[in-house]
C-alpha positions as CSV (number, residue, x, y, z in Angstrom):
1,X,120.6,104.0,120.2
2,X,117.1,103.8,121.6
3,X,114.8,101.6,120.0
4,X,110.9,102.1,120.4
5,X,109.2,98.5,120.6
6,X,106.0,98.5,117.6
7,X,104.2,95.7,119.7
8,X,104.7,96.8,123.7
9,X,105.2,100.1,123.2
10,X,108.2,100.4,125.2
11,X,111.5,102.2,124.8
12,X,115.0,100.8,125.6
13,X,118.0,101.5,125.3
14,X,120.0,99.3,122.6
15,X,123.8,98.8,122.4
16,X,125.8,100.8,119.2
17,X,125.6,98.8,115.8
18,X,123.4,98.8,112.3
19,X,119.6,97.9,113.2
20,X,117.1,96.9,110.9
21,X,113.4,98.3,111.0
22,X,110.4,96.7,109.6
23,X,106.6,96.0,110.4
24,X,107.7,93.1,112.6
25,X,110.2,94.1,115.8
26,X,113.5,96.0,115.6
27,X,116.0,93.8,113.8
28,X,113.3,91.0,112.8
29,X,115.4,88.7,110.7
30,X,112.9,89.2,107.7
31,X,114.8,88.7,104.2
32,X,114.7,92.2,103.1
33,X,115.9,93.4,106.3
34,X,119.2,91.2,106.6
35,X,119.7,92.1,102.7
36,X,119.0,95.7,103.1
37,X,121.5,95.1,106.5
38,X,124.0,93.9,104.3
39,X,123.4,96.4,101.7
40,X,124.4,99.2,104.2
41,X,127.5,97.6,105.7
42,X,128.7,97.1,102.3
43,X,128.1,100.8,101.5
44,X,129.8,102.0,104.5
45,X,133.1,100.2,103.7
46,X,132.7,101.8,99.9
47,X,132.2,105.2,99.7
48,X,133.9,108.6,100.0
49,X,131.0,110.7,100.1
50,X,127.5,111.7,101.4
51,X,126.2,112.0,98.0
52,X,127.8,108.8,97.1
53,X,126.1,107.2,100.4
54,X,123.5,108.1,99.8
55,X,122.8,106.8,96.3
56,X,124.0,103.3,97.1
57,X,121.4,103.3,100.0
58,X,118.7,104.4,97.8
59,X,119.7,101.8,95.3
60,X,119.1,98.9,98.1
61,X,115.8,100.4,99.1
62,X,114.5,100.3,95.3
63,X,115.7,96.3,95.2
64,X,112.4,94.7,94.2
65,X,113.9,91.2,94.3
66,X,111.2,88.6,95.9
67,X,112.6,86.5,98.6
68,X,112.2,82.8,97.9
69,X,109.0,81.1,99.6
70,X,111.8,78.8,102.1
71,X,112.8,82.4,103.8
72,X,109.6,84.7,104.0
73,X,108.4,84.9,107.6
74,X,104.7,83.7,108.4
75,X,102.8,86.7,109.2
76,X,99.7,84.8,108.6
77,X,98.9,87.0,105.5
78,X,98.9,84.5,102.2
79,X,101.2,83.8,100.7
80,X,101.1,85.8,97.4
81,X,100.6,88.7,99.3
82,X,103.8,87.7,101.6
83,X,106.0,87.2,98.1
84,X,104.9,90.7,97.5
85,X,105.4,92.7,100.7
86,X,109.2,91.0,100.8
87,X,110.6,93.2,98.0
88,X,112.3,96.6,99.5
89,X,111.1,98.4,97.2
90,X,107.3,97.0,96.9
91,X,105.2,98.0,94.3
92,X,101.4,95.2,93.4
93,X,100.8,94.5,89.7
94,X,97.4,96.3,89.9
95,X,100.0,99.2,91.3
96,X,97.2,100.2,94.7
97,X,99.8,99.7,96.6
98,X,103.6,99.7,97.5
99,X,105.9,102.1,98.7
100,X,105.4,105.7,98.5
101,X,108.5,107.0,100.2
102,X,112.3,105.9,100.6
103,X,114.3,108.2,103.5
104,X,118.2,108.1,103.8
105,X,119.4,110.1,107.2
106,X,123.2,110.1,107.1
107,X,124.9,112.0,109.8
108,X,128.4,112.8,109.4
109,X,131.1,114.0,112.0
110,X,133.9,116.6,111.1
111,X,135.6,117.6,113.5
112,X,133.3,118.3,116.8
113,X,130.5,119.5,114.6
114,X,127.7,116.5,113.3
115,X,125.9,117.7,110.0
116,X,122.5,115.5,109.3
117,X,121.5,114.5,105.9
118,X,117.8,114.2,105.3
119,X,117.2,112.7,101.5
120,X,114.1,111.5,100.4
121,X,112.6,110.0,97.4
122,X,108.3,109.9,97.0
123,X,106.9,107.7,94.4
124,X,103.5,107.4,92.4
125,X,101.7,104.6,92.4
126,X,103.4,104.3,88.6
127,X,106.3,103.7,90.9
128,X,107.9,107.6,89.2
129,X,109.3,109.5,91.4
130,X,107.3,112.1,92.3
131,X,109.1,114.3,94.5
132,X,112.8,114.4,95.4
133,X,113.6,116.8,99.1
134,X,116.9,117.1,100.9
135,X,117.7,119.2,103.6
136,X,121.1,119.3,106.2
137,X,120.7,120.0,109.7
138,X,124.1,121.4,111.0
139,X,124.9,120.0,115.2
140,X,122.3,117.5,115.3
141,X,121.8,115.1,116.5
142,X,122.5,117.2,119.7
143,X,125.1,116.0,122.2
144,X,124.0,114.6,125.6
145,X,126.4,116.5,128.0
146,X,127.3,115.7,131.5
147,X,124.6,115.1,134.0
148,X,122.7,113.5,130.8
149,X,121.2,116.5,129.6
150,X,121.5,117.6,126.3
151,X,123.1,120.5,125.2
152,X,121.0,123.3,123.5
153,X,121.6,123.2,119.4
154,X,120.9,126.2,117.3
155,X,121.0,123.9,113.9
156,X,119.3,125.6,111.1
157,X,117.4,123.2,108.7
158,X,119.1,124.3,105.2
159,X,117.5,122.9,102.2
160,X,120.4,121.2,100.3
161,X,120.9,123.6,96.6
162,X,121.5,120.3,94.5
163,X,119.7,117.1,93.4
164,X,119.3,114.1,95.2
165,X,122.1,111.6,95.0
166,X,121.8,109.6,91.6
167,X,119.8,112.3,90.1
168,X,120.1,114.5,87.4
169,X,120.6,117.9,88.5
């Protein structure tokens, strides 16, 4: 995995596992990160299918449960606006602003061949969805072959032909 740093602007290389990403540095222990953490390991062990994935993952990022005030980090924002922003899925009462897209990436190998999800979810400000997208990408990510290089990958970006996961069709 290689992680980008949001506040040195480096890149490293990090060790295989589940990473969390927020506004703060990879893996901050914010609340909604370790829940959202928990959320996916959870979901791995549970499912049989992409689409079945993929709807439990966007299920945990539409959680709009408020951490309690003991375990929100101290950004140095106040405090209302820190209750706010620790939802997953954040959405202010006056609605001007919150989240305005969710993104699931799954990749799945079968056999030597890795197929990449894309699902994604945009919002209003209502909080509606607005737009629902998915797409496969057949051999990516590509394979880093000997030497380090990476092999050359002719995967076609397909739109998927169905809804998104939890969706009617």
């Amino acid at each position: 995995m290689n992680a980008f740093g949001l506040r040195t602007s480096t890149v490293s290389r990090g060790a295989s596992g589940l990473y969390g990403l927020s506004n703060a540095g990879l893996d901050a222990p914010w609340p909604k990160v370790v829940a959202l953490k928990a959320r996916v390991t959870e979901a791995l062990a549970s499912v049989a299918s992409v689409d079945a994935l993929a709807a439990q993952l966007f299920a945990a990022l539409g959680d709009r449960s408020i951490a309690s005030d003991e375990a929100l980090p101290h950004t140095g924002i106040p405090l209302i606006s820190e209750r706010q922003l620790s939802a997953a899925f954040i959405r202010t009462p006056d609605e001007r602003y919150g989240t305005r897209c969710s993104t699931v990436v799954i990749t799945e190998r079968s056999l030597r061949q890795s197929i990449t999800h894309v699902f994604e979810r945009s919002f209003r400000s209502s909080s509606a969805v607005a737009l629902l997208r998915s797409a496969s990408i057949a051999d990516w990510p590509p394979c880093v072959g000997a030497g380090g290089r990476v092999e050359e990958v002719d995967g076609p970006l397909s739109p998927a032909s169905h809804a998104l996961p939890g969706q009617p069709d």
